[in-house]
C-alpha positions in Angstrom: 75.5 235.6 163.8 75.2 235.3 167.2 75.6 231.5 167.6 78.6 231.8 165.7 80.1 234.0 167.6 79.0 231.9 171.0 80.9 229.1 169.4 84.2 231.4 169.3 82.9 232.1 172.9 82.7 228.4 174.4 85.3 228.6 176.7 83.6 231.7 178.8 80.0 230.5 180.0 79.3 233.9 180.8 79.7 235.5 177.2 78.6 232.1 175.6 75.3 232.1 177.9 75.1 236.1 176.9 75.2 235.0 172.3 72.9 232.4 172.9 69.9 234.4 175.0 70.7 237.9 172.3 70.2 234.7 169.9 66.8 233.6 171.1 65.9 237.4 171.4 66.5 238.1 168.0 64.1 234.5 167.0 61.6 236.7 169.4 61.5 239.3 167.2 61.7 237.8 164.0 58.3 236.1 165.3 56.9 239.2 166.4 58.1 241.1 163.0 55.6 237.5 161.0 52.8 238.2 163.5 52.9 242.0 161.7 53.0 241.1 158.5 50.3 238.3 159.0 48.1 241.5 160.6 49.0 243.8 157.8 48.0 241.1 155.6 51.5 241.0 153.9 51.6 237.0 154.6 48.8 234.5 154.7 48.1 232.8 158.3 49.2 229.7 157.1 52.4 230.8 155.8 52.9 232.9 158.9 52.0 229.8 161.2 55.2 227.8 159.6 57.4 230.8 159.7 56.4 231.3 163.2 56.6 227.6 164.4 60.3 227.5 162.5 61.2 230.4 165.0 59.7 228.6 168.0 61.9 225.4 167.0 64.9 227.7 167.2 64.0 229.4 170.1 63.6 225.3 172.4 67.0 224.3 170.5 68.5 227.5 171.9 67.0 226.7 175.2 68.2 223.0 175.0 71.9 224.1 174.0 72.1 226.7 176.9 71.3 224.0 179.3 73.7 221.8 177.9 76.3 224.0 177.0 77.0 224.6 181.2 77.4 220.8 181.8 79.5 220.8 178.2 81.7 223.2 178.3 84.4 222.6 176.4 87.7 223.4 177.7 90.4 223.5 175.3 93.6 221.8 177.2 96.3 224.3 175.1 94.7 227.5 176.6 95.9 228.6 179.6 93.9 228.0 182.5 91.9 231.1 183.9 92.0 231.9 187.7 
């Protein structure tokens, strides 16, 4: 949800920067929410290792597309320019 609504938010690096981090936060605690269940023994290790290495992967895409999404930005030529 909230890399969609950073891509409705391209045009304002400040509120696009903003999705993106609440989006690697919420990967955060989805990894944080498998290392529980792991401990609790409601998931196996090995089944918790994927899990957690899938959220890891999304986490370093979300840091890749933050980096380029500053030297990106895409400016859409029929809005208005913004002072």
């Amino acid at each position: 949800a909230h890399i969609a609504r950073a891509r409705g938010k391209r045009q304002d690096q400040v509120a696009l920067d903003g999705e993106l981090c609440a989006a690697q936060d919420a990967a955060s605690e989805v990894q944080r929410w498998i290392e529980a269940t792991v401990l609790e023994g409601y998931l196996s290790a090995d089944a918790g290792q994927t899990l957690y290495d899938h959220y890891r992967a999304i986490h370093t895409g979300l840091d890749q597309l933050m980096e380029t999404a500053s030297t990106a930005l895409v400016v859409d030529p029929d809005l208005p320019a913004t002072a």
